[in-house]
Residue, then its C-alpha position, 0 to 999 in steps of 0.5 A: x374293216x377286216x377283223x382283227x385277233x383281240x389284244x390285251x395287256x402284257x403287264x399291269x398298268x397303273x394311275x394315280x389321281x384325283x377324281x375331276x367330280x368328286x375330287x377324291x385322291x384314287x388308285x386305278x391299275x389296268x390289269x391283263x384279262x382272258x380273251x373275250x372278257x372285254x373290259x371290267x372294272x373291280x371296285x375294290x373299296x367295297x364288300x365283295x369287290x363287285x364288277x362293272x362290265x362296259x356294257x351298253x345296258x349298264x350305261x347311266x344318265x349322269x351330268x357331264x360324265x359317262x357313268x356304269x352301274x352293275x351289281x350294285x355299284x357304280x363308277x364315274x368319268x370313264x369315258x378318257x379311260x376307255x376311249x384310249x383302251x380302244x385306241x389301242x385296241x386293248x379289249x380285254x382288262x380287268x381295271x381294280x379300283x379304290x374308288x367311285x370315279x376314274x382319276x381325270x388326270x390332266x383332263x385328257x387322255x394323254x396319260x392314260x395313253x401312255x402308261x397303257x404304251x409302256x405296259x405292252x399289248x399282246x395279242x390274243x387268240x380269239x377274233x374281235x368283233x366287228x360291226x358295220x353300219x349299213x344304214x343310217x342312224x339318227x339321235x337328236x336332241x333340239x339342236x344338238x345332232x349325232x348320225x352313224x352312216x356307212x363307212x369306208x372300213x374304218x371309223x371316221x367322224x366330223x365333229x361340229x362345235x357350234x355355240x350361238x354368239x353370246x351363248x354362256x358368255x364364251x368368245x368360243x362359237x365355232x370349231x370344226x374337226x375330222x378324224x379317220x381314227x386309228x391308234x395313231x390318230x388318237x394318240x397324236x391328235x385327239x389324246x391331248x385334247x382337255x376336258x372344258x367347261x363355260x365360266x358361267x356355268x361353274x357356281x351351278x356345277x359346284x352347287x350340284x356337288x360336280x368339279x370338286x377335283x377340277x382346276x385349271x390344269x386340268x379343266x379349261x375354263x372358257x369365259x369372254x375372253x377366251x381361255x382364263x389361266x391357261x394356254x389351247x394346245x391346239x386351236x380347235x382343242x374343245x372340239x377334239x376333247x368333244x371327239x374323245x368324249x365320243x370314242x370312249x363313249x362309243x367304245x362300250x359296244x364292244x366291237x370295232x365300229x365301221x362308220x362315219x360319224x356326223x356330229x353337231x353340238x353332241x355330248x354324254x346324253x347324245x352318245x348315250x343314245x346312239x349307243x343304245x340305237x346301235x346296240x338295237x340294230x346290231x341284235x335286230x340283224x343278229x336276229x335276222x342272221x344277217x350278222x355272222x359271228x365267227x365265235x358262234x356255235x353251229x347245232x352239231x358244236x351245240x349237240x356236243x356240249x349239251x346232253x339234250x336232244x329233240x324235242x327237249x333242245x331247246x337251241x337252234x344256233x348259238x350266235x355269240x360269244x364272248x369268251x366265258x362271260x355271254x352268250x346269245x342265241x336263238x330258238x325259232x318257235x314254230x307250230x310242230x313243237x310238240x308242246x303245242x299239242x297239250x298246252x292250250x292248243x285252241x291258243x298255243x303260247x310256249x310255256x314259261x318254264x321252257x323259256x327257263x330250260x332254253x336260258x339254262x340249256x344256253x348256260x350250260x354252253x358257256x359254262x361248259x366251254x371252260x376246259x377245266x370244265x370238260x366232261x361235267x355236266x352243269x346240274x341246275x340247282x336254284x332259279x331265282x327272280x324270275x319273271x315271265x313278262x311276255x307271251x311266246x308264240x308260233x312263228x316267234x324267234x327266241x333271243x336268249x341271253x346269259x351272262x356270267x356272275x361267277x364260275x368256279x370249278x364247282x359252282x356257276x351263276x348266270x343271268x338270264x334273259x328271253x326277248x322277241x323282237x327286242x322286247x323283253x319276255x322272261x328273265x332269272x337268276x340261274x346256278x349251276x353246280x358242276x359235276x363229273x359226267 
């Protein structure tokens, strides 16, 4: 799959609607965003307007939906929102909202497709990630099964719906589906497909508080005979809204996926954890290098933005980034640190305080980029909710992470994290103030 420049938005895009499980009446309007911001959503009904990244690690287990939980707040039911957003290929948006749920709309994506058509999509000059899977992945629950092979360039998946005979009273046991899907495929084929549920299982939802917005215009109901009170768009409708479903879940990665899907009986919970499982491959091959990011940062780039130098650098490569808002990079930890001289030298560990310089020296890069930022130095100011969960040894390979909380002219305010090999060793709060070099 070659790789692409990232798109936004060229004018703001607006719904309308009722919230399928909550059934609250919400405004929702898609707003252009800067490259490398990937896609946000802005809680406009409550105090200080916090944002929701789409991101893997805010993803949350929620009965039928796709929930994100960020700095304190969450949104529901976003998985027809930003499986059209992918579609199209739209990477970078800032959605406000009144509300705690996106609105369902008619149950499928056609809407969302359409209003997001009409507002235009520009081009942006920074590249889109792409990640391939190069070996297969595999996530299971009892019967229900969802494999991530290698592909042939683009993202393809086989959908199995497969209900045994009689189960939830529904005349409907079998459906079968594939796509290759482009912006075309989506828009055509699987956009139209509604959101369903089985007539038996509808007192349980209601008494679960789920539904309160559902109706049979814009839910199917599926019971013996088949399909009460309304008619199928297509005949195999239930398993292309089950591979909606899939593409929005998936698109929380943040890169263009190129692989072949095979799934049996998968839903939420499923996609969930072969997000995760990707997610876990992807930073085991950035690790290993065997994933070259074009927005990475070579040591003589590194060198130029940070005053720092041997042995007080405390970065090696920078291996993403995305725009202002994240960073990773790695720190190889070897025995000629000259650390490891003083700092119990009969059992060298790398001290926790130098893992907090190597996360502030990794912020400092990203908030540095910002051309209004050009010839400042980002002076830390205050660290908060550390924690130093592991120890760091010779022979380890340092991950770290930054994302941005807020940046202003004066002021930037980051979280932080140190993993090895996946596992989470240091983490904290970091702000900066920003001043004339």
């Amino acid at each position: 799959m070659p790789a692409r420049q990232q798109r936004t938005l060229k004018s703001a895009a607006e719904f309308r609607g009722v919230g399928l499980h909550s059934g609250k009446e919400v405004q929702l309007v898609v707003k252009p965003a800067e490259p490398g911001n990937g896609i946000s959503f802005v809680r406009t009904d409550l105090e200080g307007r916090p944002e929701i990244r789409v991101r893997p690690e805010h993803l949350k287990s929620r009965e039928r939906r796709s929930c994100l939980n960020d700095n304190g707040a969450e949104i529901h039911t976003v998985e027809h929102l930003l499986a059209s957003l992918w579609a199209l290929g739209i990477d970078n948006a800032e959605v406000e909202t009144n509300g705690e749920e996106v609105p369902g709309m008619d149950g499928s994506a056609q809407d969302f497709v359409a209003g997001l058509r009409a507002a235009g999509i520009a081009e942006q000059k920074a590249p889109k990630a792409v990640y391939a899977v190069k070996r297969p992945i595999h996530v299971q629950e009892g019967q229900a099964s969802l494999i991530a092979i290698p592909g042939g360039g683009a993202l393809s998946v086989d959908y199995h719906l497969d209900y045994p005979v009689g189960r939830n009273g529904s005349a409907v046991t079998r459906q079968t589906v594939a796509f290759r899907l482009s912006d075309e495929t989506f828009e055509k084929e699987i956009a139209l497909a509604r959101t369903f549920v089985f007539e038996n299982e509808v007192e349980g939802l209601v008494a679960a508080g789920l539904g309160k917005g559902a109706n049979t215009q814009n839910t199917l109901v599926v019971g013996p005979a088949g399909v009460k009170e309304n008619t199928l768009r297509c005949d195999d409708e239930l398993a292309r809204h089950k591979v909606l479903d899939l593409v929005g879940d998936l698109s929380i990665l943040g890169v263009d996926l190129d692989a072949h899907l095979i799934a049996t009986r998968s839903g939420h919970a499923l996609n969930m954890k072969l997000v995760h499982r990707l997610r876990e491959e992807m930073q085991r091959e950035e690790e290993l290098g065997d994933i070259q990011r074009e927005s990475g940062l070579e040591i003589r780039q590194i060198l130029n933005l940070l005053p720092h130098r041997y042995p007080f650098l405390m970065i090696d490569r920078v291996i993403e980034l995305e725009g202002y808002k994240r960073a990773v990079a790695i720190k190889n930890v070897t025995i000629n640190e000259p650390y490891f001289q003083g700092h119990w030298p009969g059992q060298p560990i790398m001290p926790g305080v130098l893992q907090l310089e190597a996360m502030a020296q990794l912020a400092g890069v990203l908030l540095l980029r910002k051309l209004e930022n050009t010839g400042k130095l980002a002076v830390l100011w205050s660290i908060d909710k550390v924690k130093l969960r592991g120890a760091v040894v010779p022979g380890d390979q340092l991950r770290i992470e930054v994302e941005t909380i807020r940046a202003k002219p004066s002021l930037g305010q980051v979280e932080a994290r140190c993993k090895v090999g996946g596992k989470l060793v240091a983490e904290a709060e970091l702000k900066f103030t920003l001043i004339d070099a």
